[in-house]
C-alpha positions in Angstrom: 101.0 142.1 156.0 103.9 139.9 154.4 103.8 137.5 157.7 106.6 135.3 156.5 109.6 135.7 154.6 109.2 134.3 151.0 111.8 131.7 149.2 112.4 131.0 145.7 114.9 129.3 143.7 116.5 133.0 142.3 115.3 135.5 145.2 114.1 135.6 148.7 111.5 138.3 150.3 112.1 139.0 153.7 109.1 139.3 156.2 111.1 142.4 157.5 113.0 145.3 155.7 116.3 144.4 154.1 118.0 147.1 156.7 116.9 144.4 159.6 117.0 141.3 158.0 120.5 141.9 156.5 121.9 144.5 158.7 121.3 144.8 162.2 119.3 141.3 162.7 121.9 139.1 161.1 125.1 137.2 162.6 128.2 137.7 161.1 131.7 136.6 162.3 133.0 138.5 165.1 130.3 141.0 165.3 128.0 141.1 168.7 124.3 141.2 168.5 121.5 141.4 170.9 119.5 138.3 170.7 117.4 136.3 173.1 118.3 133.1 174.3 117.0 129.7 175.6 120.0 128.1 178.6 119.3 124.9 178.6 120.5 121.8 180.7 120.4 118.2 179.3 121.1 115.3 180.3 122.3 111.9 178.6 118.8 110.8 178.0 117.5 113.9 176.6 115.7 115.8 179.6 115.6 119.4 180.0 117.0 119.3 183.8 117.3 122.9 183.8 116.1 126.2 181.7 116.2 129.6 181.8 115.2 132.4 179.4 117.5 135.8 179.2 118.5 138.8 176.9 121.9 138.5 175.4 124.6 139.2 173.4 126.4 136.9 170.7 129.6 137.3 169.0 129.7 134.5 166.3 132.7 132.8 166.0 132.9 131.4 162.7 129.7 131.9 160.3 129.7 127.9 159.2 127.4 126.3 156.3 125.8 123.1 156.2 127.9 121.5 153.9 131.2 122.5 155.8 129.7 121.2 159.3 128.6 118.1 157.6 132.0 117.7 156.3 134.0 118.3 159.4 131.6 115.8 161.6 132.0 112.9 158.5 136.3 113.4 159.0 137.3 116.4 157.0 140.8 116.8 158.4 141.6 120.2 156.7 138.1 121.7 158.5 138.7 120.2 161.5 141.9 121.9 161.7 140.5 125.3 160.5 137.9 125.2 163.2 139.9 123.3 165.6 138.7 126.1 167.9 135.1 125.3 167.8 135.4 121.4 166.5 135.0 119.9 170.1 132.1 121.4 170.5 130.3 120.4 166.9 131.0 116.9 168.4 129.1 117.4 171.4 126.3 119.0 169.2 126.1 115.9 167.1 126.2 113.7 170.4 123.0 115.5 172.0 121.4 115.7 168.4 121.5 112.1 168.2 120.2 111.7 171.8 117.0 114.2 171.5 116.5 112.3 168.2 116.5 108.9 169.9 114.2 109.9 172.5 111.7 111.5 170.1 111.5 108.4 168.2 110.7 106.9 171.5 108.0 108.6 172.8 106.6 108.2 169.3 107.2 111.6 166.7 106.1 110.3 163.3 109.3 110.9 161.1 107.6 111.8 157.5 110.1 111.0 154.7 109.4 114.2 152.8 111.3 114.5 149.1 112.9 118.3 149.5 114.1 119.9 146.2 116.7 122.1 145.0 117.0 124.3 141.9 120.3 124.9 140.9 120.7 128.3 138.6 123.2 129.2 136.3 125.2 132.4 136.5 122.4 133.6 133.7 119.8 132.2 135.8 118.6 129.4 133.6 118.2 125.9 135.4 121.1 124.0 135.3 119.7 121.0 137.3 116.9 119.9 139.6 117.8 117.8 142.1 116.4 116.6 145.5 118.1 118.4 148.5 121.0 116.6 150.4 120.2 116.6 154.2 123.3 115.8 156.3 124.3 115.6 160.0 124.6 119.4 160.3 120.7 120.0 159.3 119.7 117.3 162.1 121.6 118.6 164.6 119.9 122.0 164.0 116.6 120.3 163.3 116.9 118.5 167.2 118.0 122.1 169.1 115.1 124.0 167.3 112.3 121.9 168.3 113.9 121.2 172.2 114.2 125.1 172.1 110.8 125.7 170.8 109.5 123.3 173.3 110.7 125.1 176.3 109.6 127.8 175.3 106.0 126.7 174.7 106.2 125.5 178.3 107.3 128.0 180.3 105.0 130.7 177.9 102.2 128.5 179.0 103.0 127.9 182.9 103.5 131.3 182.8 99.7 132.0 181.9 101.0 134.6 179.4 100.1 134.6 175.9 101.2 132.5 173.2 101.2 131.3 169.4 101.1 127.6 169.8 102.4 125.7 167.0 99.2 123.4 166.9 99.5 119.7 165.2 95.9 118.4 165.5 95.6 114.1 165.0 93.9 112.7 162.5 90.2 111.9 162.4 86.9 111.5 160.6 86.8 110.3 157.3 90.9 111.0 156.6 91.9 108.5 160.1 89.0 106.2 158.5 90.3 106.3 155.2 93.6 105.8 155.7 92.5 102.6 158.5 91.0 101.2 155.4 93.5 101.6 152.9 96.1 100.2 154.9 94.1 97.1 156.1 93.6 96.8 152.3 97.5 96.3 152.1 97.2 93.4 154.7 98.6 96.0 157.7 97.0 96.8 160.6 96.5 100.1 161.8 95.2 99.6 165.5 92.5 102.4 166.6 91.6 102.9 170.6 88.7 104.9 171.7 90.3 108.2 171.6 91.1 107.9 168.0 94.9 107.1 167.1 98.3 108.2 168.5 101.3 109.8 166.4 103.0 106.8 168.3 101.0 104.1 166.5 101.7 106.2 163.1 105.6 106.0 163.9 105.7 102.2 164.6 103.8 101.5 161.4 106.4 104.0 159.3 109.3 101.7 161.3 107.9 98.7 160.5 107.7 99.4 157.3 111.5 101.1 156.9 113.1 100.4 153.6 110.5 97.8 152.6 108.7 98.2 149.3 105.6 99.4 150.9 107.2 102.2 152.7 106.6 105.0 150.8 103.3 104.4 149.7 102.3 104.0 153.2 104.5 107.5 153.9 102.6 109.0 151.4 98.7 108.2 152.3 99.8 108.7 155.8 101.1 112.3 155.1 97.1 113.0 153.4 95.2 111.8 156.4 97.3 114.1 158.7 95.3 117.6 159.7 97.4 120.4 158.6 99.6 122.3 161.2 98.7 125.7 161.9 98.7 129.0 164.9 96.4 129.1 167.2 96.1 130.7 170.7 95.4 127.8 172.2 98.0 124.8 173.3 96.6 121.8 171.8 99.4 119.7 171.4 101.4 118.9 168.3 100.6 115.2 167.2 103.5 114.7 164.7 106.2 115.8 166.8 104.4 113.9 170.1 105.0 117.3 171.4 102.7 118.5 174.6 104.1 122.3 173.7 105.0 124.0 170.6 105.5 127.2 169.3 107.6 128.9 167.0 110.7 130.8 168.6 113.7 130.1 166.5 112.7 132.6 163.6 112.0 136.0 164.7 113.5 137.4 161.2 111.3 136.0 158.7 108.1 134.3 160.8 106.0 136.7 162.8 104.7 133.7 164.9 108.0 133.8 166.2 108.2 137.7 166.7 105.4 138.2 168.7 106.5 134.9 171.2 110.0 136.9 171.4 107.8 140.6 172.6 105.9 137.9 174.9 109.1 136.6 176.5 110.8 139.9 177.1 107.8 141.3 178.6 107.5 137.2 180.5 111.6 138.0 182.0 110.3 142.4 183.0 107.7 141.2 184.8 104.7 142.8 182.4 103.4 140.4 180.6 99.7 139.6 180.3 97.3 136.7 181.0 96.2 134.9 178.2 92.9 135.6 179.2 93.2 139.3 178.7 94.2 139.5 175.0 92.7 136.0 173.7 90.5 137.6 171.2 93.7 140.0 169.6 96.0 136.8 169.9 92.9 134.4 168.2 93.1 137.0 165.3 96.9 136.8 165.1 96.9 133.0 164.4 94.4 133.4 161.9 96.3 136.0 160.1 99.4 134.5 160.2 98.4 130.8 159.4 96.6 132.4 156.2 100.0 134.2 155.3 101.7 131.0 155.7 99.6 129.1 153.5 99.6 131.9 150.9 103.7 132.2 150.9 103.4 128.1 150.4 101.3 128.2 147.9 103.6 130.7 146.1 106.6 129.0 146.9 104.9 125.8 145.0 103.5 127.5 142.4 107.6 129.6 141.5 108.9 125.8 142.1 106.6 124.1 139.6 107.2 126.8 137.1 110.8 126.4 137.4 110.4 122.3 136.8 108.2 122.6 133.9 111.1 125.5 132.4 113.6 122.3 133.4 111.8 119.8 131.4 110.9 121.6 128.4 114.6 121.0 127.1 113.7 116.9 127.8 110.8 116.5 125.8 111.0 112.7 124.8 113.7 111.5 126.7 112.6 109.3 129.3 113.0 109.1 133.2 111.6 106.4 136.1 109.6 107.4 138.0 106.6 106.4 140.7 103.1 106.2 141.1 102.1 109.8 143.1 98.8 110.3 142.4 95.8 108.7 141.4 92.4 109.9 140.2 89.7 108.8 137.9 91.5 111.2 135.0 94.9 109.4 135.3 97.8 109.0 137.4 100.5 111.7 138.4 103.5 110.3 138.1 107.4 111.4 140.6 110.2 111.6 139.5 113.8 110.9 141.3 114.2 115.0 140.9 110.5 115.8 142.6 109.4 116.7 139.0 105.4 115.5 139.3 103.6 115.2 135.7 100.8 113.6 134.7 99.4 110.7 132.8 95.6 111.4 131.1 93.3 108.5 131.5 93.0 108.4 127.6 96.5 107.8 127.1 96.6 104.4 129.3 97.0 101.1 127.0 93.3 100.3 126.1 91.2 98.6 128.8 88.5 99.2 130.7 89.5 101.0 134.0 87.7 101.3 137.3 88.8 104.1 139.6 89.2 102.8 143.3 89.7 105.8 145.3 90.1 103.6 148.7 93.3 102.1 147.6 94.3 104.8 145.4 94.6 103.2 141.8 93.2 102.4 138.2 92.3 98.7 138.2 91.5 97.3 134.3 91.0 93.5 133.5 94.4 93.6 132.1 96.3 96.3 133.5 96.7 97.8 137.0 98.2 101.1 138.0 98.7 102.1 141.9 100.1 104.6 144.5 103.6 103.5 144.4 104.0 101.3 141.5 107.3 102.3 139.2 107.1 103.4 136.0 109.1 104.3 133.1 107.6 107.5 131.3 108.6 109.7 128.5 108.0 113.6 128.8 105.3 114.3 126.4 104.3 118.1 127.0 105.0 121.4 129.2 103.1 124.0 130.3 105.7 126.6 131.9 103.1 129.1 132.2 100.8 126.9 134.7 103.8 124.9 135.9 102.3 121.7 134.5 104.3 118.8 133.0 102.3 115.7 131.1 103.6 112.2 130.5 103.5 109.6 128.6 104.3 105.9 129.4 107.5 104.5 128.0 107.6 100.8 127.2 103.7 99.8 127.1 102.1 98.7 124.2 101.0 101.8 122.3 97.3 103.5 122.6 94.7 102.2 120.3 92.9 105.2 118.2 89.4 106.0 119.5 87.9 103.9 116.9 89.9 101.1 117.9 89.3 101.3 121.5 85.1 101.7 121.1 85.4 98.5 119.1 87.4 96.5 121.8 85.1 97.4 124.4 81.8 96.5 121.9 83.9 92.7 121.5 84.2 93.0 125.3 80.6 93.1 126.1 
């Protein structure tokens, strides 16, 4: 029913019982579990030469965070010295994480620059700070061997014939491809469109081109909207922002039930017993529908705990003021980021008085005298909170101030 495990900033709900999840189905140091494993050979340019799926047994050495890998990898002598057992080998990891990374970019994965954000509690549980999440080496390497892993698995499930959950990544098309074709030509870029549509590899080389340039994260951002949403589905159709041919889910069999059912597939794949595809489409078809619903439920949660943990955060900064960018425009006002991933918004009847036209092709307000777009930096002051529907206003800090309504009806009489 749960279908995922569910993460907020003070608790987690495991897809599975706490028994599993904690007990049996977790690693700790120097205890031996049963798990199921993905051998793979690679060479120095990236290729799986060699592959071969098998029940096992681990005995963790040393149960390592993110932080402490990161650590050891940047030169942490007193780590590397703690682990010197297992440091060689976090070497080699970081080696081939770069390598697989390299090669991805190559064949054209579209690297979304995604803001991540962190809550940090207090030992009473109140907010102490929001701030975005810090990504190191250690989280890339482990990003690189769970979608090499999750290939290989994808491909052998479907030379096999048996069944499978594909992680599916449709491209863009329609009015979203067209839409985001036009908005970028409006920025004097190019967006070049064959027959077939457009290639994650034509979205990658426009992000790179782009790279630390002050159009970059506009560009990242309207990008991200025209993209179809990932989702199950029993058939392999490709994943367009990885550039992957296969994809599934493997790497998770604890909290994602995608993953659980490709892990009863496989064991039945290595015994000999597993089905065709064929045989069980309609039961597998229902699965993916079930579980991409849970998924978008659990994320919709997740949100919806985050954003009422932000607006909690910013009640205690009503009127200070914060910088911030353009990341979101409608005909009612702008939303407006800040460097913490708090989002607020602006109300249109708040903006310095003019006479604003809502251009929803190149996302933003265009008046004779002012201009506000996707992108553009702003200086705001926090003006309300709402913790109960997780919503934060704004008001801008440093424009001239808003005329009264009076005022305003007379400007635009003079105007005419």
């Amino acid at each position: 029913k749960r279908g995922t495990s569910v993460y907020f900033p003070d608790r987690g709900y495991p897809m599975l019982p706490k028994a599993l999840s904690n007990g049996i189905c977790s690693l700790n140091e120097g205890v031996s579990r049963l798990t199921l494993s993905v051998f793979m050979e690679v060479d120095r340019s990236g290729k799986v030469v060699a592959s071969r799926l098998s029940k096992s047994v681990i005995s963790t050495a040393h149960r390592m965070n993110y932080p402490e890998v990161t650590a050891l990898l940047e030169g942490d002598r007193d780590l590397a010295e703690r682990y010197a057992d297992v440091a060689p080998m976090l070497f080699d990891m970081r080696e081939l994480a770069e390598i697989l990374f390299k090669k991805r970019v190559r064949r054209g994965s579209v690297e979304m620059d995604l803001p991540e954000m962190e809550v940090k509690l207090g030992p009473d549980g109140e907010i102490e700070r929001i701030l975005p999440a810090d990504r190191g080496i250690s989280h890339k390497i482990i990003e690189e061997f769970m979608i090499l892993c999750n290939e290989t698995v994808a491909e052998a499930l479907q030379k096999a014939g048996a069944p499978c959950l594909y992680r599916v990544h449709e491209k863009p098309e329609g009015e979203k491809l067209q839409g985001f074709a036009e908005f970028v030509q409006g920025l004097g870029l190019t967006l070049p469109l064959k027959k077939g549509g457009v290639t994650s590899k034509t979205y990658a080389d426009l992000l790179a081109s782009l790279k630390d340039g002050p159009l970059y994260r506009v560009v990242n951002t309207v990008m991200l909207r025209s993209m179809m949403k990932a989702r199950y589905c029993e058939f392999n159709l490709g994943h367009f922002g990885l550039c992957s041919a296969f994809y599934c889910h493997f790497t998770s069999p604890i909290r994602r039930y995608p993953d659980l059912f490709v892990h009863r597939m496989l064991k039945k794949l290595i015994k000999g017993t597993a089905p065709k595809a064929a045989e069980c489409l309609d039961e597998t078809r229902a699965l993916a529908l079930r579980c991409s619903t849970s998924e978008r439920t659990a994320d919709l949660a997740e949100r919806e705990v985050d954003d009422y943990y932000k607006a909690e955060y910013m009640k205690k900064h009503l009127g200070e003021e914060f910088e911030g960018h353009i990341s979101g425009v409608t005909e009612f006002g702008i939303f407006v980021e800040l460097e913490n991933t708090v989002e607020g918004l602006i109300r249109l009847e708040h903006f310095p008085a003019d006479d604003y036209e809502f251009d929803q092709k190149m996302y933003r307000l265009r008046g004779r005298l002012h201009t506000f777009a996707l992108g553009d930096p702003v200086r705001i002051a926090v003006a309300g909170v709402s913790q109960r529907d997780g919503k934060v206003e704004f008001a801008f800090a440093g424009l001239e101030e808003v005329p009264s309504d009076r005022e305003r009806t007379s400007r635009r009489e003079r105007g005419k």
